[in-house]
N, C-alpha and C positions, 0 to 999 in steps of 0.2 A: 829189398827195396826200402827207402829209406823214408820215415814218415812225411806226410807233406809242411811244407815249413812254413810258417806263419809268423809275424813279427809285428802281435799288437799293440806294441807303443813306439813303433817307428812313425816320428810325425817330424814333418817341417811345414812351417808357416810362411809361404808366398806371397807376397803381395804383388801386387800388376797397376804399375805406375799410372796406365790411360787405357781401363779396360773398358772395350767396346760392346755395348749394349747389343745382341742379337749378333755378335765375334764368338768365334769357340776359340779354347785353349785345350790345347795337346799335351798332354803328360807322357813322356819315355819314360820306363821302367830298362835299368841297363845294369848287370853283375858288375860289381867291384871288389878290386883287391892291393895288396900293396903296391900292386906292377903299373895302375891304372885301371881304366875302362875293360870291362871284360865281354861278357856276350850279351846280346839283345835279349831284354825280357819282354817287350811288347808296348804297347803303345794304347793309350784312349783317348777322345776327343770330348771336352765336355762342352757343352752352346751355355755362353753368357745370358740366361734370363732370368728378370729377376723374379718370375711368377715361381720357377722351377729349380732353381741353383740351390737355394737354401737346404741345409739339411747332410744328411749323410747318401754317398749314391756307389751300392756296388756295380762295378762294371769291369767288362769281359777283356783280357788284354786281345789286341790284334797285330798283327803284322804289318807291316810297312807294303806298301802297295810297290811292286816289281822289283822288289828288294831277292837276294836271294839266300837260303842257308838258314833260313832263320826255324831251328829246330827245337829252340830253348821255348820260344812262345806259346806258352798256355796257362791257363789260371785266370784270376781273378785279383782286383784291387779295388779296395775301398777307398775312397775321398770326403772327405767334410768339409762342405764349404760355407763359406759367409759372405754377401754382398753388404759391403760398406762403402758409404761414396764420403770422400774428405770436404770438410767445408770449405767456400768458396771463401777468400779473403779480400776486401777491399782495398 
């Protein structure tokens, strides 16, 4: 069995052009390789607020609702997020 695999400086920075206050945003976790897109790793939902978003937040991957096969999905993924709202210009 092969240790469980971990990759603590995999980061990328998102931004969300007109993010909606009390909207959630969905992260796919999906294997890649030279060929393209490879198997489902799972899925989280996290709710835009701004009392609660801030910070760092582990969470459970899940499955796609009636999806089928999806036998890769299990673990865990952490997120760090930051709410900044751009200034309005006149």
């Amino acid at each position: 069995m092969s240790p469980t695999p971990a990759w603590p400086r995999a980061t990328s920075a998102l931004r969300l052009a007109h993010p909606t206050i009390g909207g959630a945003v969905t992260v796919e976790l999906w294997h890649c390789h030279r060929r393209g897109t490879g198997y489902f790793l799972g899925h989280v939902s996290l709710e835009i607020d701004p009392t609660t978003i801030e910070g760092k937040h582990d969470l459970k991957l899940q499955k796609k609702a009636g999806a089928k096969a999806q036998t890769y999905v299990q673990g865990n993924i952490s997120l760090s997020c930051t709410l900044a709202f751009a200034e309005q210009r006149a």
